[in-house]
C-alpha positions as CSV (number, residue, x, y, z in Angstrom):
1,X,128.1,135.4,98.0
2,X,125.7,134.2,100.5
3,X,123.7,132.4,98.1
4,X,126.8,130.4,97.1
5,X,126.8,128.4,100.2
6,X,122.9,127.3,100.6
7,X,122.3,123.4,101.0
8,X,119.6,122.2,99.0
9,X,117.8,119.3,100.7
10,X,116.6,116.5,98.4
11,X,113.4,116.4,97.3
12,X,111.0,113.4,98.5
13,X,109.4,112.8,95.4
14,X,105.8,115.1,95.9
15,X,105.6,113.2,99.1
16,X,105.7,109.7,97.8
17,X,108.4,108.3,100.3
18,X,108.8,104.8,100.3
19,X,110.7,103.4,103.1
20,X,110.4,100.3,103.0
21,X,111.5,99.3,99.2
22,X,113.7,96.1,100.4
23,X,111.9,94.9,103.3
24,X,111.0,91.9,101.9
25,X,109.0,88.5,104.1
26,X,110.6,85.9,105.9
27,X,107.6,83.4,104.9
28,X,106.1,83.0,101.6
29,X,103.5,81.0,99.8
30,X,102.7,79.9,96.0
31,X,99.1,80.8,94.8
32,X,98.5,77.0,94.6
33,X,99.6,76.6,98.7
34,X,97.2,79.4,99.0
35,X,94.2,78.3,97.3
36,X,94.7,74.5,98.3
37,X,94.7,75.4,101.8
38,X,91.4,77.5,101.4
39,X,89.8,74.4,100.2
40,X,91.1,72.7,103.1
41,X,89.8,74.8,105.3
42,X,86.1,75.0,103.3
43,X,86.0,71.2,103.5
44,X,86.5,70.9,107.0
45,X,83.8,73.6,107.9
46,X,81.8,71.9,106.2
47,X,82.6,68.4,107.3
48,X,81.9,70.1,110.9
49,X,78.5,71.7,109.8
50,X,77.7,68.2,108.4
51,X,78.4,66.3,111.2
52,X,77.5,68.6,113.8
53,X,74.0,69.5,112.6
C-alpha cells in the first residue's frame, strides 16, 4: 500500500534542461546590417591607418 502513494518527480531529460527556451532579444539585426556594418568599420580603420601613418 505504501507504494501506492509515492510521487514520481519528472525527469529532466538526461540532464539536458533548457531554461531559457522563450527568452528571446530585444534588439536584432539582418545578416546584411551585420556584414555592412563590418565593412564600415574595416573602411574606417583603414581610412585612419592611411591617414595616420
Amino acid at each position: 500500500m505504501a507504494r501506492d502513494k509515492r510521487i514520481n518527480m519528472p525527469q529532466s531529460g538526461g540532464g539536458l534542461t533548457r531554461y531559457f527556451d522563450t527568452a528571446g532579444s530585444k534588439i536584432t539585426f539582418t545578416p546584411q546590417s551585420v556584414v555592412l556594418g563590418i565593412v564600415a568599420i574595416i573602411i574606417v580603420i583603414l581610412a585612419v591607418k592611411f591617414y595616420l601613418g
